[in-house]
MMTF fields as JSON, N, C-alpha, C and O atoms, coordinates in Angstrom:
{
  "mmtfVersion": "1.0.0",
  "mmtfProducer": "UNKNOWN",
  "numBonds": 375,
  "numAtoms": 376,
  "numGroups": 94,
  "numChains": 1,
  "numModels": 1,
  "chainsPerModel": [1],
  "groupsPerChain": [94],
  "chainIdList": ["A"],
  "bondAtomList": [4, 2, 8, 6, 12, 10, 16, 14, 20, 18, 24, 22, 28, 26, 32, 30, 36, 34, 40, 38, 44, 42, 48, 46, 52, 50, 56, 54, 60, 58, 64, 62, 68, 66, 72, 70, 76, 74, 80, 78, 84, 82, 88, 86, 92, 90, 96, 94, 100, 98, 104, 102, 108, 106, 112, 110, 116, 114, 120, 118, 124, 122, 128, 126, 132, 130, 136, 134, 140, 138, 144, 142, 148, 146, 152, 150, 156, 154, 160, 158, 164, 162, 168, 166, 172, 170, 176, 174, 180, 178, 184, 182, 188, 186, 192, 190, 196, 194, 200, 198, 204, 202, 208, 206, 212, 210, 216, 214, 220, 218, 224, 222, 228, 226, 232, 230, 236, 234, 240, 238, 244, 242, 248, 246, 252, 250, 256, 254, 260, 258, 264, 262, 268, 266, 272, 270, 276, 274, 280, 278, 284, 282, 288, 286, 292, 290, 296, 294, 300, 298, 304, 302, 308, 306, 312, 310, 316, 314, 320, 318, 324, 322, 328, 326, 332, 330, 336, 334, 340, 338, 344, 342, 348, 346, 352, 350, 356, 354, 360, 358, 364, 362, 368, 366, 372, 370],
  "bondOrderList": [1, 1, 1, 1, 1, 1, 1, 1, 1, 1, 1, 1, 1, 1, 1, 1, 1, 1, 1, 1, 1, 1, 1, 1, 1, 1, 1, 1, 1, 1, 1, 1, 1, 1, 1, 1, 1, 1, 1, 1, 1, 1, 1, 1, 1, 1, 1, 1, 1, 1, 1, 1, 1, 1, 1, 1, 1, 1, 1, 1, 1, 1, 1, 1, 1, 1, 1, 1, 1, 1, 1, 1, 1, 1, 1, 1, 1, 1, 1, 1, 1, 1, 1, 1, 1, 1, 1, 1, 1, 1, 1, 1, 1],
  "groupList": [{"groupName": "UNK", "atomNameList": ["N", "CA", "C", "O"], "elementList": ["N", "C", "C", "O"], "formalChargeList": [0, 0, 0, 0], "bondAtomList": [1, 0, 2, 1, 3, 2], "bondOrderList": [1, 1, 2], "singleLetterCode": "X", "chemCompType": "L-PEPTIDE LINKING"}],
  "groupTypeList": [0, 0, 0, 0, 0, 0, 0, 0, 0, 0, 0, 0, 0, 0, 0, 0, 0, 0, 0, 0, 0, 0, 0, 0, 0, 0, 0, 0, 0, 0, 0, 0, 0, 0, 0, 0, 0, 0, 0, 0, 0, 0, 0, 0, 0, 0, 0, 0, 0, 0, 0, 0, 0, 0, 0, 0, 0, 0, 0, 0, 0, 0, 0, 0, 0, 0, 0, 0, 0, 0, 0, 0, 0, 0, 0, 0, 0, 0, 0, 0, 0, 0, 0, 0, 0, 0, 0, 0, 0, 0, 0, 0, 0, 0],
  "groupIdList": [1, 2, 3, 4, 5, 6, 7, 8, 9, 10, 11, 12, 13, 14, 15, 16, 17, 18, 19, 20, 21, 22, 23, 24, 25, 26, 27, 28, 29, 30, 31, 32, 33, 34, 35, 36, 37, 38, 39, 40, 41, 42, 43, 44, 45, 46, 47, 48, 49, 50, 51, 52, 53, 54, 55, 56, 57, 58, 59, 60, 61, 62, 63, 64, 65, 66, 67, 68, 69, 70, 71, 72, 73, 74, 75, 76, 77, 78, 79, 80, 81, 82, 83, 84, 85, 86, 87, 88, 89, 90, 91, 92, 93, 94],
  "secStructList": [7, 7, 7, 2, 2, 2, 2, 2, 2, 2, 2, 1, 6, 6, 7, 7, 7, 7, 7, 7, 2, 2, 2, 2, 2, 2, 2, 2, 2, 2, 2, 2, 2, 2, 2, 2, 2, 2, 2, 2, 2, 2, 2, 6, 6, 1, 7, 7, 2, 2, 2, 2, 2, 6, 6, 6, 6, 6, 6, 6, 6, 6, 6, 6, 6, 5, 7, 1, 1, 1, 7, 5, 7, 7, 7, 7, 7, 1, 1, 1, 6, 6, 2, 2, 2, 2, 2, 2, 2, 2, 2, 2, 2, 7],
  "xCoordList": [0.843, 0.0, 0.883, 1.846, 0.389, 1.157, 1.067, -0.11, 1.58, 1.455, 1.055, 1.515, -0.128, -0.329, 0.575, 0.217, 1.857, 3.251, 3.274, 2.695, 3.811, 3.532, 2.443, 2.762, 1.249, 0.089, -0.143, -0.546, 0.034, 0.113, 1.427, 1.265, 2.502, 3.594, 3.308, 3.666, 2.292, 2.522, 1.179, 1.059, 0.003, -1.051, -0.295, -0.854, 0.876, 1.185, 2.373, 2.822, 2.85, 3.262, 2.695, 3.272, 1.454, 1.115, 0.433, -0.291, 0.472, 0.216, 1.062, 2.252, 0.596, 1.47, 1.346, 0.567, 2.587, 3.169, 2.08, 1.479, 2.076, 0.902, 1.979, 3.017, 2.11, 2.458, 2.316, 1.31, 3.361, 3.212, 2.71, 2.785, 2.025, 1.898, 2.754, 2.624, 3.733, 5.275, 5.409, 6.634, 5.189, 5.534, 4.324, 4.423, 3.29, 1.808, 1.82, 1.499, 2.418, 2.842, 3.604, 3.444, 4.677, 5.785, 5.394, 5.529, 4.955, 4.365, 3.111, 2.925, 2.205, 1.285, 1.808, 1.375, 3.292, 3.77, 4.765, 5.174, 4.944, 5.691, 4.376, 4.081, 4.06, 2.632, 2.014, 1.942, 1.547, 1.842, 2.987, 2.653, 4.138, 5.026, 4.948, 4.915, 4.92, 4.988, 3.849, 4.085, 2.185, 1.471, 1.501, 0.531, 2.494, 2.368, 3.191, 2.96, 4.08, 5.246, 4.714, 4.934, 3.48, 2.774, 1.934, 1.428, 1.332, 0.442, 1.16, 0.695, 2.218, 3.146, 3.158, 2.739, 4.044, 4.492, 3.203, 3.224, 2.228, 0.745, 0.385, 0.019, 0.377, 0.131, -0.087, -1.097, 1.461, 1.383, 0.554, 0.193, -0.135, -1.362, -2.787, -3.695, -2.815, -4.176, -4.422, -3.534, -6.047, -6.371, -6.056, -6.335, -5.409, -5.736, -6.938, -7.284, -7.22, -8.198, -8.004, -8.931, -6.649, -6.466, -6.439, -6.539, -6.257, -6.673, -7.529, -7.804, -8.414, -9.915, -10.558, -11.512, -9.989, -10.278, -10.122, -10.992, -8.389, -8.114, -8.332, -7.828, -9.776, -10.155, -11.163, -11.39, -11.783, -12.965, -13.001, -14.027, -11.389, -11.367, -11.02, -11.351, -10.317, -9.954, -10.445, -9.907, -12.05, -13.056, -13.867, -14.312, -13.897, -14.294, -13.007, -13.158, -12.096, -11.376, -10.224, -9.238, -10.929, -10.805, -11.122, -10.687, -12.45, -13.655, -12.726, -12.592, -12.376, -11.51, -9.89, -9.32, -9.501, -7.8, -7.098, -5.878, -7.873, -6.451, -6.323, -7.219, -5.326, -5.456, -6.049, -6.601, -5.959, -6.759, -6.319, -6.953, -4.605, -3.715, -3.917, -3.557, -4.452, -4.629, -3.656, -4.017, -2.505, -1.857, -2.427, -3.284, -1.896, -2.574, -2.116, -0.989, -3.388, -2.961, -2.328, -2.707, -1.26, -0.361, -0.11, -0.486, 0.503, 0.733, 1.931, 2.77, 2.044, 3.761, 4.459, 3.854, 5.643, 6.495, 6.838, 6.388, 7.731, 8.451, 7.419, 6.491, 7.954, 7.472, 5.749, 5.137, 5.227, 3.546, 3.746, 3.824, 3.916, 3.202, 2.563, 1.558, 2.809, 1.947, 1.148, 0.146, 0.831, -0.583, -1.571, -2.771, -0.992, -1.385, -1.947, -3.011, -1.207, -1.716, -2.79, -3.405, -2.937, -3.796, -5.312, -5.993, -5.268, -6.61, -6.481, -7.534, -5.628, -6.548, -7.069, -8.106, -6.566, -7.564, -8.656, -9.715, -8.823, -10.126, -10.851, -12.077, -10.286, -11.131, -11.802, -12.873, -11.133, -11.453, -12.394, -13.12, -12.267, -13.216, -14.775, -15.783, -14.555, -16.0, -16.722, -17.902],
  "yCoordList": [-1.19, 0.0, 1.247, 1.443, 2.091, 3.683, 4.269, 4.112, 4.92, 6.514, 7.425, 7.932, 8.12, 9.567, 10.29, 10.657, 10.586, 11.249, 10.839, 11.528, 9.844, 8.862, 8.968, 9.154, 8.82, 8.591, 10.496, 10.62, 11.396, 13.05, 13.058, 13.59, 12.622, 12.798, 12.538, 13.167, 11.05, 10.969, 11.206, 10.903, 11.906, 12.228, 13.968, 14.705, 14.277, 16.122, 15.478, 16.522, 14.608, 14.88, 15.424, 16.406, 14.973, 15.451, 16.747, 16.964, 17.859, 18.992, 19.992, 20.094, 20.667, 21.812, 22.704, 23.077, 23.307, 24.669, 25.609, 25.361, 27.084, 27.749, 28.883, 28.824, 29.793, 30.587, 32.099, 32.452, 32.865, 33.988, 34.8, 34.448, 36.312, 36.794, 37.426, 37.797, 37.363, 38.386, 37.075, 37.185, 35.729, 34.927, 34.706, 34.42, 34.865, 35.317, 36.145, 35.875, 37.541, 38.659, 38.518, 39.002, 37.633, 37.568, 36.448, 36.484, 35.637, 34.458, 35.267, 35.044, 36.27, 37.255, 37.821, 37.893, 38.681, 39.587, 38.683, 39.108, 37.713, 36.441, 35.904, 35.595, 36.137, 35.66, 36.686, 36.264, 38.086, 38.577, 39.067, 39.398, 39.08, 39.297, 38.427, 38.74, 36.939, 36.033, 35.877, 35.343, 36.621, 36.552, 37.918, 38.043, 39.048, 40.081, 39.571, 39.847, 38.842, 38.329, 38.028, 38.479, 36.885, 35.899, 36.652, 36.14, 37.943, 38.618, 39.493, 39.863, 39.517, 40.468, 39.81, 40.176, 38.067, 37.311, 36.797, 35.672, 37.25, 36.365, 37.836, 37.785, 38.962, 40.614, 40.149, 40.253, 39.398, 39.53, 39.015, 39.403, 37.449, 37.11, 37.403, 36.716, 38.332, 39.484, 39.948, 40.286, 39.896, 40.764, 41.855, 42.252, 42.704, 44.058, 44.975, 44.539, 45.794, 46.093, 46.684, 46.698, 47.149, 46.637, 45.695, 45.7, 44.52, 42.972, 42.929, 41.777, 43.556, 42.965, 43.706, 43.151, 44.839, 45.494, 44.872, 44.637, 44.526, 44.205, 42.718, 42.158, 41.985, 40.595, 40.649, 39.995, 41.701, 42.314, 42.886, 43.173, 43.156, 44.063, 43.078, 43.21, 42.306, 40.874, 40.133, 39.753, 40.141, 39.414, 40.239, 39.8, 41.781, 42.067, 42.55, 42.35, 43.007, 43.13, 41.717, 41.688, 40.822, 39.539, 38.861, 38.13, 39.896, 39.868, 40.771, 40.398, 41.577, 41.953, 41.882, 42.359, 41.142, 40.559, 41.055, 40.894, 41.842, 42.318, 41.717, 40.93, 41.942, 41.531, 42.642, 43.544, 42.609, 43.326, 44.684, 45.637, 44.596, 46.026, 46.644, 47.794, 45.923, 46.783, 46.078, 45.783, 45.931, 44.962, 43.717, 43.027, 43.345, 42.5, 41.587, 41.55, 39.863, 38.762, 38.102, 38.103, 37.491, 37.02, 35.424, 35.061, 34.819, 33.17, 33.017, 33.606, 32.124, 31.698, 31.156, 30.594, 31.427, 31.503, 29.881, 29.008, 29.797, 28.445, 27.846, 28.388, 26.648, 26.262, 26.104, 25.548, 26.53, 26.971, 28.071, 28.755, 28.861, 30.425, 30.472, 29.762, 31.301, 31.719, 30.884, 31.459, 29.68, 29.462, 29.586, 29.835, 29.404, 29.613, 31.154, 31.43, 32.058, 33.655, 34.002, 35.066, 32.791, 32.696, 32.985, 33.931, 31.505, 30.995, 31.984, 32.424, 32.145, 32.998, 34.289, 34.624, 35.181, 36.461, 35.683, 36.258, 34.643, 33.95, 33.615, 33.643, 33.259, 32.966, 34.495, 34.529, 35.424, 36.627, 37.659, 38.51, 37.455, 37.795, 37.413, 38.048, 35.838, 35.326, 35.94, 35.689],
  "zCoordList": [0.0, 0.0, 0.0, 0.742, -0.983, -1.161, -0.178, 0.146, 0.612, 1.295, 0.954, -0.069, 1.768, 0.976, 0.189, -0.931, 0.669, -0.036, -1.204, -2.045, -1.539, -2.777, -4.085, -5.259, -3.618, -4.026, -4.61, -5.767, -4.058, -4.337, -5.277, -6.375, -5.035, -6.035, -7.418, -8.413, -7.268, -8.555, -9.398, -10.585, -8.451, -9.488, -9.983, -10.795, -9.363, -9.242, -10.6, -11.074, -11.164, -12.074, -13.107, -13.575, -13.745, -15.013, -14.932, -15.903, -13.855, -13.85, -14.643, -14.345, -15.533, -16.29, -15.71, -14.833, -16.478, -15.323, -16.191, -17.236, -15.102, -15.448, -16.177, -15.519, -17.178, -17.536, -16.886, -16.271, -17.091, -16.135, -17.395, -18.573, -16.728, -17.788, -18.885, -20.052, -17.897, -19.44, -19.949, -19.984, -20.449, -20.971, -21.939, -23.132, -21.308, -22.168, -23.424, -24.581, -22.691, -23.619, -24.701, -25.821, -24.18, -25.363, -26.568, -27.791, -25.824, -27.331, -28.097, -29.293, -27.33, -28.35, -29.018, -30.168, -28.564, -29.858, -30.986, -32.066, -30.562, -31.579, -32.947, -34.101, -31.645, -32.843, -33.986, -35.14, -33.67, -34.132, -35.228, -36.366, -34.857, -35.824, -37.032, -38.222, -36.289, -37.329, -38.544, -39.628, -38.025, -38.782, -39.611, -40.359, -39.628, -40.055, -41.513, -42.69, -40.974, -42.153, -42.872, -43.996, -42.609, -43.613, -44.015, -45.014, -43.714, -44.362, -45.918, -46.996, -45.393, -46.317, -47.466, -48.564, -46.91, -48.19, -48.497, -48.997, -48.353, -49.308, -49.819, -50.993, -49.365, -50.546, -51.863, -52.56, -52.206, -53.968, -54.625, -55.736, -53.63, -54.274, -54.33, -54.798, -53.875, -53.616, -55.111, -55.894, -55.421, -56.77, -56.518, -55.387, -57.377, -57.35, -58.52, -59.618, -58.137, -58.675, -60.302, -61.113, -60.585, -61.818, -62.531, -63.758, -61.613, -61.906, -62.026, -62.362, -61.973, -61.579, -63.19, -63.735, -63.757, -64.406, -65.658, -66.496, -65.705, -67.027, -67.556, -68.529, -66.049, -66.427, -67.391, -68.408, -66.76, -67.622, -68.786, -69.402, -69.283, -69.748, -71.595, -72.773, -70.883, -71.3, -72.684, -73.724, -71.995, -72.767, -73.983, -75.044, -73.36, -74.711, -75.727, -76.932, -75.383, -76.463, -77.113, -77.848, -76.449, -77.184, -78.753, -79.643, -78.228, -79.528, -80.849, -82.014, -80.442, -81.437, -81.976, -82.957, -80.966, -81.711, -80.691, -80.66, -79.541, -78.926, -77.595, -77.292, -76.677, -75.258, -74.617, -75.247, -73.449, -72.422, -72.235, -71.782, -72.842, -72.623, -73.948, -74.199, -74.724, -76.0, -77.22, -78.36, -76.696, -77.955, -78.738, -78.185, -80.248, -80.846, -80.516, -80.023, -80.819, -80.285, -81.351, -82.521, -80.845, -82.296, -81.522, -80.407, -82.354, -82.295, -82.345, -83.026, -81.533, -81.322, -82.772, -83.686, -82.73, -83.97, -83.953, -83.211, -84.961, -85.407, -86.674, -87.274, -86.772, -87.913, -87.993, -87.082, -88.909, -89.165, -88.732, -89.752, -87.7, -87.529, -88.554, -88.523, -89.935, -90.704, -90.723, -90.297, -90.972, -91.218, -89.85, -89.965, -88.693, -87.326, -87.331, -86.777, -87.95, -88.045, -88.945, -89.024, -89.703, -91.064, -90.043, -89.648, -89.958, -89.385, -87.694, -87.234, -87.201, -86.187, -86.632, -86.059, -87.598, -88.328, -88.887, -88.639, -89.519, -90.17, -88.863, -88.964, -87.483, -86.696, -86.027, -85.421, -86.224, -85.39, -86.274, -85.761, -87.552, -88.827, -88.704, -89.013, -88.002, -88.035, -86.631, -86.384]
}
């Protein structure tokens, strides 16, 4: 048979320690920092609202040959281009 002494020792092991509050404090502003970082390095993948513009902007001047910035749409070079440039004005005609 255990002893009280005994029997308290070993239900007081699996008690966790309680945190003070400057130790509170400091893992909040860690935390913080660390989520400010990750806010930063995810920015670039945010729409921007010129994004948003020139998606729109996209589709109708599609209809007419160009991209969204205004330049014409042309076809990658090498062997065929021309006929590749053929049929996309025949496709943009119709």
């Amino acid at each position: 048979m255990k002893t009280f002494s005994e029997l308290v020792a070993e239900l007081t092991v699996g008690v966790r320690d309680k945190k003070t509050s400057a130790e509170k404090m400091a893992a909040k502003r860690e935390y913080k920092k660390n989520r400010a970082k990750i806010l930063q390095r995810n920015k670039k993948y945010k729409k921007s609202a010129r994004g948003k513009m020139l998606d729109k902007k996209a589709k109708m001047m599609a209809k007419k040959g160009k991209t969204a910035t205004g330049r014409d749409i042309t076809v990658k070079g090498g062997a065929g281009a021309q006929q590749r440039a053929k049929e996309k004005k025949a496709e943009l005609r119709k």
